[in-house]
N, C-alpha and C positions, 0 to 999 in steps of 0.2 A: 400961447396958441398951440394946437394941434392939429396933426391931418392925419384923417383916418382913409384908409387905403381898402377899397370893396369889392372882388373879382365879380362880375355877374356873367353871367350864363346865358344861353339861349337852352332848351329844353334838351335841345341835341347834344352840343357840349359839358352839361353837367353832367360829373361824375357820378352822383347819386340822382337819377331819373326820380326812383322812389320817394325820396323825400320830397322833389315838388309834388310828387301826386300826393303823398299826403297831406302834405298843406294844403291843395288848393280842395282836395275832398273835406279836410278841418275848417276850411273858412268859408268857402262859396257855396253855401246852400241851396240857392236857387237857379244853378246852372240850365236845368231843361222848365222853367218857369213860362220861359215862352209857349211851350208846347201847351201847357195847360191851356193858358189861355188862348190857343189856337183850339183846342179841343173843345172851349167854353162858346169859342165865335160860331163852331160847326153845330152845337146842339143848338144856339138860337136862331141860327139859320135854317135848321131843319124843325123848329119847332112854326115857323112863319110859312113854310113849307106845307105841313103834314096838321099845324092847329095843334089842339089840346093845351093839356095840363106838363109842365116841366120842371121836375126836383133834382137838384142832384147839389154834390159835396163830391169834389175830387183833387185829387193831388197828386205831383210828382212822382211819391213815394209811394208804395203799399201797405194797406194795414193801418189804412187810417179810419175807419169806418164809411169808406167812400159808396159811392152811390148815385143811380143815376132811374130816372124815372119818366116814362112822359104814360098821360095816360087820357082816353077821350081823344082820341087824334085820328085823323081820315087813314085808316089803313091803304084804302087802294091808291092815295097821292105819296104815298110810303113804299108801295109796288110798284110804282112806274119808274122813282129816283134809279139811274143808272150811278151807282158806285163810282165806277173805276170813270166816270167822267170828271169826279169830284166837283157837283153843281152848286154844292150849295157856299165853299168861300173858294174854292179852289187850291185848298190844301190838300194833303193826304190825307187828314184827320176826316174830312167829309168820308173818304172811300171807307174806313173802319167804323168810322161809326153808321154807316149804313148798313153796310155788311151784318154786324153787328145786332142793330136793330130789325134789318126783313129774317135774322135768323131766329131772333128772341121773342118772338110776336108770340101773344097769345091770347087767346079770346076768355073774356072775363066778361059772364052775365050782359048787359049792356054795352061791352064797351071795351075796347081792345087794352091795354097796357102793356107796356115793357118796363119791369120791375128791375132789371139788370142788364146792360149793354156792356157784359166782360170783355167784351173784343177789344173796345175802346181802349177800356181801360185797361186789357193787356196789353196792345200797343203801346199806350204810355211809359207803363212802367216798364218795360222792356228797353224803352227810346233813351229812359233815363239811366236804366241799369248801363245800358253803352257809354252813354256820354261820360259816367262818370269810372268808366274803365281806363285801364292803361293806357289801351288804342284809343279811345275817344278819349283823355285828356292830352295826350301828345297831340291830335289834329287841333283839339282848342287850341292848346300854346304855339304850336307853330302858327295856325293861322292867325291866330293874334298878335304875333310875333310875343309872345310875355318873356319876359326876363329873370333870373331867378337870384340869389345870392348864393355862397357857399352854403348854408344852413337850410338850402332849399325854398327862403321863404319868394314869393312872389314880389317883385317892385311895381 
């Protein structure tokens, strides 16, 4: 028989901070994952909202081919949403993507479409750039209390 003996850490007392953050940027990929689909919940809500057509592909990350589309939609139920009330889940994700959208409007032959809602999705990927910073991984680990080994790895 053997006993193996394991310092652990809280995020504070490890001597190498850096190494938990690299680990947990090597292994946890879908740290701001919620946000998406908070940002997913705000475009179906505003598409039940404003009507039309609704395309999009987005993600955490940038530089994914993402995209976001509504098109055939009641422009003036799209003029009335007050933003900063965030109506439609009551996230923040409502206020940018409305924003967003009464900035991007454009009128196409019949019928209005927003071929790009950048705000959004610079919001996003901005929210993720933080999270997965220095400062935003220290608040994850403290708030979650995580514990690390000497080798930085997460337990």
């Amino acid at each position: 028989m053997r006993t193996i003996e394991t310092k652990i850490y809280t995020i504070d007392e490890h001597p190498n901070q850096d190494k938990c953050f690299e680990w947990i940027r090597n292994n946890i990929y879908d740290l701001n994952e919620c946000s998406v689909h908070e940002v997913v919940d705000s475009l179906k809500a505003l598409q039940k909202v404003i009507g039309g057509d609704l395309d999009y592909s987005i993600g955490q990350s940038p530089d994914r081919g993402e995209f976001i589309t509504f098109k055939n939609y009641d422009e003036d139920s799209l003029k009335e949403l007050n933003a900063d009330e965030c109506p439609l889940t009551g996230v923040c994700w409502d206020a940018d993507l409305i924003k967003s959208m009464q900035a991007d409007v454009k009128e196409d032959d019949y019928f209005y479409s927003v071929t790009t809602t950048n705000g959004v999705l610079r919001a996003l990927h901005e929210d993720t750039e933080y999270i997965y910073s220095d400062e935003g991984l220290r608040e994850l680990c403290e708030a979650n209390e995580y514990e690390f080994t000497e080798e930085g790895e997460k337990i």
